[in-house]
C-alpha positions in Angstrom: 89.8 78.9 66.2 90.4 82.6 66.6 93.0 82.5 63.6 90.4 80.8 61.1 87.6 83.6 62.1 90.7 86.1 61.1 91.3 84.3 57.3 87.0 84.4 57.3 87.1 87.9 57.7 90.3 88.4 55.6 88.9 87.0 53.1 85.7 88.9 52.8 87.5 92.0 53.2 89.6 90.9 50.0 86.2 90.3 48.7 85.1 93.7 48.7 88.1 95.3 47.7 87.7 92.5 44.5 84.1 94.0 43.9 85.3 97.5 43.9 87.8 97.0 41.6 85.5 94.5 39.7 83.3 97.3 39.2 85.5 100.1 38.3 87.4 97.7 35.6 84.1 97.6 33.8 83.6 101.3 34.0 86.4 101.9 32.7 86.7 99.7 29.9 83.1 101.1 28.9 85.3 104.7 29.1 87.9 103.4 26.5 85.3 101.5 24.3 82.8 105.8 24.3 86.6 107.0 23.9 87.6 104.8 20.2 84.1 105.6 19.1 85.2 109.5 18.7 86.2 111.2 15.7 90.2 112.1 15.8 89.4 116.5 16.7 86.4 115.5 19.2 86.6 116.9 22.6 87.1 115.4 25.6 86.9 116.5 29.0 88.0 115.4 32.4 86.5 115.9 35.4 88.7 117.7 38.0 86.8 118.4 41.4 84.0 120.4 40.2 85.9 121.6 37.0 85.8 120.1 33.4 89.3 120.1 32.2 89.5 119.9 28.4 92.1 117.1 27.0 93.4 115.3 24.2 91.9 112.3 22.8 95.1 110.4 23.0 96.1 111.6 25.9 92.6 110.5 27.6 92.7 106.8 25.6 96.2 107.0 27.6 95.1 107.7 31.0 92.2 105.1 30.7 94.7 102.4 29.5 97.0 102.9 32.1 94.0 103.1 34.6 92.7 99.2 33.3 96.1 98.1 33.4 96.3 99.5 36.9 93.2 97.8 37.7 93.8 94.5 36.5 96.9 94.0 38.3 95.4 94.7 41.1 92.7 92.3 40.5 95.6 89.6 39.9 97.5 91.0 42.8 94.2 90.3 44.9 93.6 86.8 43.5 96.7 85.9 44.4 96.0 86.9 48.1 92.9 85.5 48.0 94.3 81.8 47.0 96.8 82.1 49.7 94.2 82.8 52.2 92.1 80.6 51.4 95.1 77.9 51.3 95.7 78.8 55.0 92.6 78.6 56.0 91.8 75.6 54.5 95.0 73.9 56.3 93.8 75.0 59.5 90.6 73.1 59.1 92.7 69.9 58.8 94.7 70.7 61.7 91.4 71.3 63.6 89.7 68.6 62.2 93.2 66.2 63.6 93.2 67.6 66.8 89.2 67.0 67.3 90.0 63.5 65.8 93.1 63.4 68.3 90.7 64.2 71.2 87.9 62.3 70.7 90.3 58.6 70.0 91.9 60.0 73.8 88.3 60.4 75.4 87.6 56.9 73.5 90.4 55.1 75.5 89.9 56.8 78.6 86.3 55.7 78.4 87.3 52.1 78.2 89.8 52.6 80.7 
């Protein structure tokens, strides 16, 4: 029982984690969507600590880009864990569920015995 309360708490661990990244996908895609609304000479600045860091315009679209991309393959990356824990949890259920079903038909014939 101890290993299915370890996939339970896997999994919501992989949950926030998902969230996190759920969250910072959207921010950032609201980045790149302010970003293609600016005229070709605008400028853009990054923060940097407590600084403000002029850059280019492309080179900002790039960083963003690179930053979703990032993002979504860890989101995929996560799914993927999450399916497989949720898979091994799900088969430890059965082999509980057997072994509860194993004990209870052996307490049944001991019974009658």
């Amino acid at each position: 029982m101890c290993l299915l309360t370890l996939f339970i708490t896997d999994i919501a661990k992989n949950h926030q984690v998902r969230k996190k990244y759920t969250i910072q996908l959207g921010e950032n895609e609201l980045v790149l969507k302010e970003l293609d609304l600016l005229n070709e000479g605008a400028n853009v600045y990054k923060l940097i600590g407590p600084v403000l860091v002029k850059q280019d315009l492309a080179e900002a679209n790039a960083n963003v880009s690179k930053r979703i991309e990032y993002i979504s393959a860890e989101l995929k990356r996560l799914d993927g864990t999450l399916q497989d824990l949720e898979e091994k949890q799900n088969s430890e259920k059965d082999a509980i569920f057997k072994l509860q079903q194993r004990i209870q038909s052996f307490q049944a014939g001991k019974a009658k015995a």
